[in-house]
N, C-alpha and C positions, 0 to 999 in steps of 0.2 A: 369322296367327290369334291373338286378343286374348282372354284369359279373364283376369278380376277375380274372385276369393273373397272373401267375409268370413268370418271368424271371430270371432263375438259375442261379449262379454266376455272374450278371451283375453288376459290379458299374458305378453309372453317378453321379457326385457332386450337392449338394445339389440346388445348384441356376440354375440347369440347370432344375432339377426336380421340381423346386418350379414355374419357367415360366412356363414348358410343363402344369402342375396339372390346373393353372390359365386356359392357354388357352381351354384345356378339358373341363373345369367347365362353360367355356363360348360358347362353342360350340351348336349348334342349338338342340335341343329336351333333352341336359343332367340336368338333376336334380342336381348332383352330380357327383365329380370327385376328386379321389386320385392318383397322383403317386410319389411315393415313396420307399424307402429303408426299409425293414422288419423287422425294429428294432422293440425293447417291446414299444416304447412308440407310434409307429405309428401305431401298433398293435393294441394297445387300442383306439387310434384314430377313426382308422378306425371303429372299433366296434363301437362307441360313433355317429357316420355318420350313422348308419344304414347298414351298412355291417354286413355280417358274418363271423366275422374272423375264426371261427371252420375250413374252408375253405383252410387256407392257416398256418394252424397249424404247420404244415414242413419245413416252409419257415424258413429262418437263415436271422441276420442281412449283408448276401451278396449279397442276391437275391434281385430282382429290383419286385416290385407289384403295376397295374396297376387295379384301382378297379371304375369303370363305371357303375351310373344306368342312367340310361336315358328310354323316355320315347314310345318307341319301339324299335324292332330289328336292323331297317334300322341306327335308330340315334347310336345305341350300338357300329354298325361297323364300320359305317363312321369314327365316334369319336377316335374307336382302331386303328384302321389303320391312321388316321392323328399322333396318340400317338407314336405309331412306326417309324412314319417318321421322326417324330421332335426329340426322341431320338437316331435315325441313322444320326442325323446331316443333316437331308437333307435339312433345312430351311437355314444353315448358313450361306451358299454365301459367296462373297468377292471373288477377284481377288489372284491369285499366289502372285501378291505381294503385296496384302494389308495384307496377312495373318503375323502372329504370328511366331516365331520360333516354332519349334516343340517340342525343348529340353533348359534345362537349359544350356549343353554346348554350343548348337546352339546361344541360343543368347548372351552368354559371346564372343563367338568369333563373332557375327557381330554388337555386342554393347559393346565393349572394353573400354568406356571411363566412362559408366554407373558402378559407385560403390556399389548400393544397389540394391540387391535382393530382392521382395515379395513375399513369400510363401504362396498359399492359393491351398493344395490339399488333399484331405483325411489321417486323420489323424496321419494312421497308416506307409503315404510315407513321411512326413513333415520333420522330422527329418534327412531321405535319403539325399532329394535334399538340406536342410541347411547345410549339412557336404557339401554338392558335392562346393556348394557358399564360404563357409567360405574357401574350399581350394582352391577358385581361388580368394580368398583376397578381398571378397567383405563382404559389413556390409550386413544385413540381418534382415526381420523382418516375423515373422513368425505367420500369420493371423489364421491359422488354432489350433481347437483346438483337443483333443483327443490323444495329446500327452505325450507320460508317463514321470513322472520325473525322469527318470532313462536317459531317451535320451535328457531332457534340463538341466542335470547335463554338462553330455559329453558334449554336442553342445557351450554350457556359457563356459567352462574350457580350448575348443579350442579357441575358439573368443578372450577369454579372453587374452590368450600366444600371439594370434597372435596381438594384438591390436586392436580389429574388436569388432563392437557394434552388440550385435542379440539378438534384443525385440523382447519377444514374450517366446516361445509359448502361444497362445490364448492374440496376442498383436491386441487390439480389435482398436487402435487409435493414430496418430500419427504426426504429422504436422515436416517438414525435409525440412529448407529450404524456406519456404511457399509453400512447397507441401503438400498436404493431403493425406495420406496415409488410408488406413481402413472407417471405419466412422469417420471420421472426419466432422468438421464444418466449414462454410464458416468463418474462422476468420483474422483478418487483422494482418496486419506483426506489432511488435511492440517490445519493448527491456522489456517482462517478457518472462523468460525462465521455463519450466517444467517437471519433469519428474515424471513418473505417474506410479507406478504398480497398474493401475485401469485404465477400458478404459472408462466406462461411470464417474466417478467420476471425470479424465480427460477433457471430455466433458461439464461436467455441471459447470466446475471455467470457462474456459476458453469460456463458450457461455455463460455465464451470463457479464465476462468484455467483450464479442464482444459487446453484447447489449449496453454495456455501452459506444462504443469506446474505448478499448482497446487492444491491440493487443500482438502475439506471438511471442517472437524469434525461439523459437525451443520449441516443446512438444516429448518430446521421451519415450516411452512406453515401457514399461519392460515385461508386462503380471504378471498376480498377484500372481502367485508362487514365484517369484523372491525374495519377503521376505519373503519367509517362511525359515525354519532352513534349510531344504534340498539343500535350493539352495546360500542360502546366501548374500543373493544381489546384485549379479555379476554384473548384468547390470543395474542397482540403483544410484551404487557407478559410476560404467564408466559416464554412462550419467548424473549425478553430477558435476562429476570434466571436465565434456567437458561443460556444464554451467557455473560452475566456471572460468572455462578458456578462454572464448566468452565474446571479450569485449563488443558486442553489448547489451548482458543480462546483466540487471540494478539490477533485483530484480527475487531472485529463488524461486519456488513453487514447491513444496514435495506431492503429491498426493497418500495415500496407502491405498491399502484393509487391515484388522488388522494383522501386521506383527509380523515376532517372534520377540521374545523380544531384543536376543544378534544381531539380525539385524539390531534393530531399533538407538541400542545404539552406532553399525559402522555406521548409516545413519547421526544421528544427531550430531556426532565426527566430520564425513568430512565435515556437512553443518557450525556447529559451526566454521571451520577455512575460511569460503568462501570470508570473507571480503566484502560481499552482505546483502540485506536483507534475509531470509529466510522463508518461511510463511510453515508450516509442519501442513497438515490433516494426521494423523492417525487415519483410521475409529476405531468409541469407547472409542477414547477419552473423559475424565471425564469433564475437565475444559481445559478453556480457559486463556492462560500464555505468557508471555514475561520472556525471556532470553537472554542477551545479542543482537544479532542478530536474533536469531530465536523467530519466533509468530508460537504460539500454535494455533489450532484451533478446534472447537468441531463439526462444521456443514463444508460442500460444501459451502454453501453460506458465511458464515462469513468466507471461504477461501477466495472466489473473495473481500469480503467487504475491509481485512486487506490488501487481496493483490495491490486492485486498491487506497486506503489510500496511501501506499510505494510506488507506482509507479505516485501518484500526482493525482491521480483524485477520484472520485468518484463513487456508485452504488446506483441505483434513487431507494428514500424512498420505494416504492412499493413493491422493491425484498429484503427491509428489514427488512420491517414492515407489511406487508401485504397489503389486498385491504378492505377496509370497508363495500364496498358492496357486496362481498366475502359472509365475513363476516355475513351480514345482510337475506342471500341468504341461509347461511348454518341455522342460527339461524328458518328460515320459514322452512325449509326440517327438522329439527330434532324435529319438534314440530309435522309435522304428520308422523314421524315414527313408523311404528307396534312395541307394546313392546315386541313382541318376536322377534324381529329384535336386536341381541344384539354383533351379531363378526363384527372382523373386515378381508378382507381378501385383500391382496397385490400381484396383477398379476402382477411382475418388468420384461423388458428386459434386463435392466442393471444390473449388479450383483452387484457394488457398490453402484447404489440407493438403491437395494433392502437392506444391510449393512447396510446404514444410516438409512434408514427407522427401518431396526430392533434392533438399538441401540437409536435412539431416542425415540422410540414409546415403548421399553421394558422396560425404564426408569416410564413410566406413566403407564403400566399393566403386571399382571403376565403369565406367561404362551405361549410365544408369541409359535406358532407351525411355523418351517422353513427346508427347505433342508442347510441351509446355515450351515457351521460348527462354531458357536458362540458360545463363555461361555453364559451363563444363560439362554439361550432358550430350547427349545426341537425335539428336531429332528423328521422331519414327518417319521412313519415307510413307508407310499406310497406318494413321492411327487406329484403324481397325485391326490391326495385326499385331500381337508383342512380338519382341525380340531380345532373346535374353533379359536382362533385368528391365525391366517394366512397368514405369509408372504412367498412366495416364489421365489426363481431365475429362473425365466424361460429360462435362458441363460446356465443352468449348463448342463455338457458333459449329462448327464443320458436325456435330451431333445434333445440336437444335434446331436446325431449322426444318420446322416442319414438322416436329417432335416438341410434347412437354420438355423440359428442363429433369433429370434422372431424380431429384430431388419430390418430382410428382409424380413420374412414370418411370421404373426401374427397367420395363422390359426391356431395352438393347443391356443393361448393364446385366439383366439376371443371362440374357444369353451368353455374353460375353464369359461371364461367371462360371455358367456349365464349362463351354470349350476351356477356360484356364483349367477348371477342377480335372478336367478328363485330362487333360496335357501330360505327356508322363515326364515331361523335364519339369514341373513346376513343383515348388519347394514351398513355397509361402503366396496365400494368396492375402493380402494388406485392405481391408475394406474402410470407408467410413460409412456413420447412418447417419441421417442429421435431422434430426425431428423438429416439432413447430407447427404451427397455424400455417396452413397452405401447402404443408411438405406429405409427402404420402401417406395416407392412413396406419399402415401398418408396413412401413420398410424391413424393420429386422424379421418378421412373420413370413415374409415375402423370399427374404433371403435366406431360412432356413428351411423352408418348403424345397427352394431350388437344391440346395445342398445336399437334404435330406435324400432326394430324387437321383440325386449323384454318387450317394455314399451307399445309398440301400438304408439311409436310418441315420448315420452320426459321423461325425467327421471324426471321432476320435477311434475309428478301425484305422490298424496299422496300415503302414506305407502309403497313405497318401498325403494328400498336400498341407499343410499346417494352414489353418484360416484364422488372421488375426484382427479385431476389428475394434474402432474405439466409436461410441456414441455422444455425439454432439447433441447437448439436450438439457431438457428442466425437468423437475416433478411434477410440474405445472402444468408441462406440453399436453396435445390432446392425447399420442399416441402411448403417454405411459412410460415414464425411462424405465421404471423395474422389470417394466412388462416386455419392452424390447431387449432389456438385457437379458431376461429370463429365455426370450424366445432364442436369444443367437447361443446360449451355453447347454442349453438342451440339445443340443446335435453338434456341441462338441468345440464353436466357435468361441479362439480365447479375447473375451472382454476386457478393454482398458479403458480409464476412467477418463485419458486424454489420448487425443492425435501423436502426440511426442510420445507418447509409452506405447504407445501401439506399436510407433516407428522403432524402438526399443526394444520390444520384444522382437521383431521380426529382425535386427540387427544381430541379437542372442541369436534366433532361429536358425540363422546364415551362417552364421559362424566369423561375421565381420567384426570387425575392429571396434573398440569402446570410443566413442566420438565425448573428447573430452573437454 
């Protein structure tokens, strides 16, 4: 039994609707359970579940829809009615004073001493409450995304006058202090300093030196508009020269999604006089170079390699060179793959693995199909849809809004996951996981349940799709790296230690060209 609700003009933020949807789903006699914001892409979702979306055709992305099948009437109501209570807050509890300010001025005035603000509210207010922060002289990092560059113009141009640092919009990462801010990673304090317009690309240098015993002085996150021409580098260049200026940072690390060009050439100006090391990823970079003080890089991974080199230590051969029985693993799985099994398809949470993946892997094949905006690719006319070779962000605004970030709610990517796995043209499916404070409790758990459900048990029964996946992560993290790599190799998922070896294997997989 299939009931759809609307609820007209309601907004509830995305992690509030992504718990209630969980606990619905686990409720006694449901099948199935949605709720969420009416956007197109939840729309299709939904359809894709076995709903009718014909149903709620009317619906606009401001209305709230609560869509329940379950397995009689009695379970339909229970279900709706606990759904209603959990979105009237009545679950929340807490004491008068264990609660929250109400307001951003509420808590500037009874936390006076606290200088940075976190913004994480619906897109279209984010902007609001950072003007309301930057005028009461606090820095600012602004989690949310769906923000227009028309208001992180303004927002960077005040900050900027006023001396105030505001990462973000969509500053996905950020470590202040040895705080973690966003998804971040359990990493330890140490004298490399970073700044990052990339929030997974951020994650994956700085949790490949945790693994190593390496540690952070400061990672400060820009969000990845910050080098494009619009915006200029505003907050790049600041949290640059406050690196530069931190004597505890030994060695600076440059982390970008592909930046414009007369931005790139004020980045490496200021980095060139820092009197540090400087280790610079520009995703899509050709070669790897020395300059003066600055190292060039062309992978994440040989970001951490050059950068834990200049800070004296080392990264263990594995995450350099790969794993041999990997290796020997992928060599048995491509020997019984169906020949009509010939794409490749890339479900990323992170928008900078998903980058790297499609600038190393474009290098070995033509035609890569992406929502990403890259020279030499091809743009998906329906990012909901692959076509032939297949990479896409599942992090970008046309999936979020109105939805967790796939980094806290995997369901569009687990669906998406099935249909690639059942596909009989699909040859390799390329995952990343990316663990950390605020990222899903158990990603790889999540992704080998669905898989499992696909294969009857393991992905390593012949003829079907080779699943290759690298984990972004600490030993620190809450989720457990052992434990997520244990859960993805138990049903057959081959583990790599980085993003770039993932892309590596799956280059082997294809039978493309060695990207040299």
């Amino acid at each position: 039994m299939k009931q759809i609700v609307v609820e007209k003009s309601t907004y509830l933020d995305s992690v509030t609707l992504m718990r209630v949807s969980k606990k619905a789903s686990e409720a006694a006699g449901v099948t199935n359970a949605m709720v969420a914001m009416a956007t197109d892409t939840n729309l299709a979702l939904m359809a894709e579940v076995g709903f009718d979306a014909s149903e709620v055709q009317d619906a606009t992305a401001n209305d709230l829809m609560i869509a329940i099948d379950a397995e009689d009437e009695a379970a339909l109501e229970s279900t709706l009615e606990m759904v209603r209570g959990e979105l009237k807050g009545g679950a929340s509890g807490g004491t008068e004073e264990s609660r929250a300010p109400g307001s951003l001025e509420s808590a500037v005035r009874e936390y006076p001493e606290i200088n940075l603000v976190l913004i994480s509210v619906p897109g279209q207010f984010a902007a609001y409450e950072a003007m309301k922060a930057l005028r009461s002289d606090k820095h600012v990092m602004i989690f949310s995304d769906n923000v227009s560059i028309e208001d992180e113009r303004e927002l960077k141009t005040v900050a900027s006058r006023r001396g105030l640092l505001l990462m973000g919009p969509d500053c996905g990462t950020a470590i202040i202090n040895g705080a973690g801010l966003g998804f971040a990673n359990g990493v330890p304090v140490g004298n490399i300093g970073m700044v990052a317009a990339s929030g997974t690309g951020a994650q994956e240098v700085s949790a490949i030196l945790a693994r190593n015993g390496l540690g952070m002085s400061q990672l400060i996150g820009t969000g990845g508009r910050d080098v494009s021409s619009a915006i200029g580098g505003v907050t790049t260049l600041m949290g640059l020269k406050a690196l530069i200026d931190d004597p505890v940072t030994e060695i600076i690390v440059v982390v970008s999604k592909l930046p414009d060009e007369k931005v790139a050439k004020k980045i490496l100006k200021a980095a060139r006089g820092a009197g540090k090391p400087c280790i610079i990823y520009f995703a899509g970079q050709s070669e790897s170079r020395r300059d003066d003080n600055l190292i060039f890089t062309r992978t994440l991974a040989e970001t951490a390699v050059e950068t834990a080199t200049a800070a004296g230590g080392r990264i263990s051969g594995s995450a350099q060179l790969g794993d041999t029985a990997t290796d020997e693993n992928l060599l048995e799985l491509r020997c019984t793959l169906d020949p009509s099994r010939k794409y490749l398809r890339g479900l990323f949470s992170g928008g900078t693995l998903a980058q790297e993946a499609a600038f190393i892997l474009g290098r070995s094949f033509d035609k890569i199909h992406t929502n990403l905006k890259l020279p030499g690719l091809v743009m998906l006319d329906d990012p909901g849809a692959s076509s032939g070779h297949t990479i896409v962000d599942l992090g970008d605004d046309v999936f979020t809004r109105g939805r967790a970030h796939p980094m806290i709610d995997q369901s569009y990517r687990l669906t998406r996951l099935a249909k690639e796995a059942s596909d009989p043209e699909t040859a390799v499916i390329l995952l990343d996981v990316v663990l950390g404070y605020g990222c899903n409790a158990d990603p790889a758990g999540e992704i080998a349940g669905c898989l499992a459900g696909e294969s009857g048990g393991n992905r390593k029964s012949p003829g079907g799709p080779i699943v290759i996946a690298s984990i972004c992560g600490t030993y620190q993290d809450p989720q457990g790296y052992d434990r997520q790599r244990q859960a993805l190799s138990s049903v057959g998922v081959l583990v790599a230690e980085t993003n770039a070896q993932a892309c590596e294997l799956a280059r082997k997989a294809l039978g493309g060209q060695a990207d040299e």
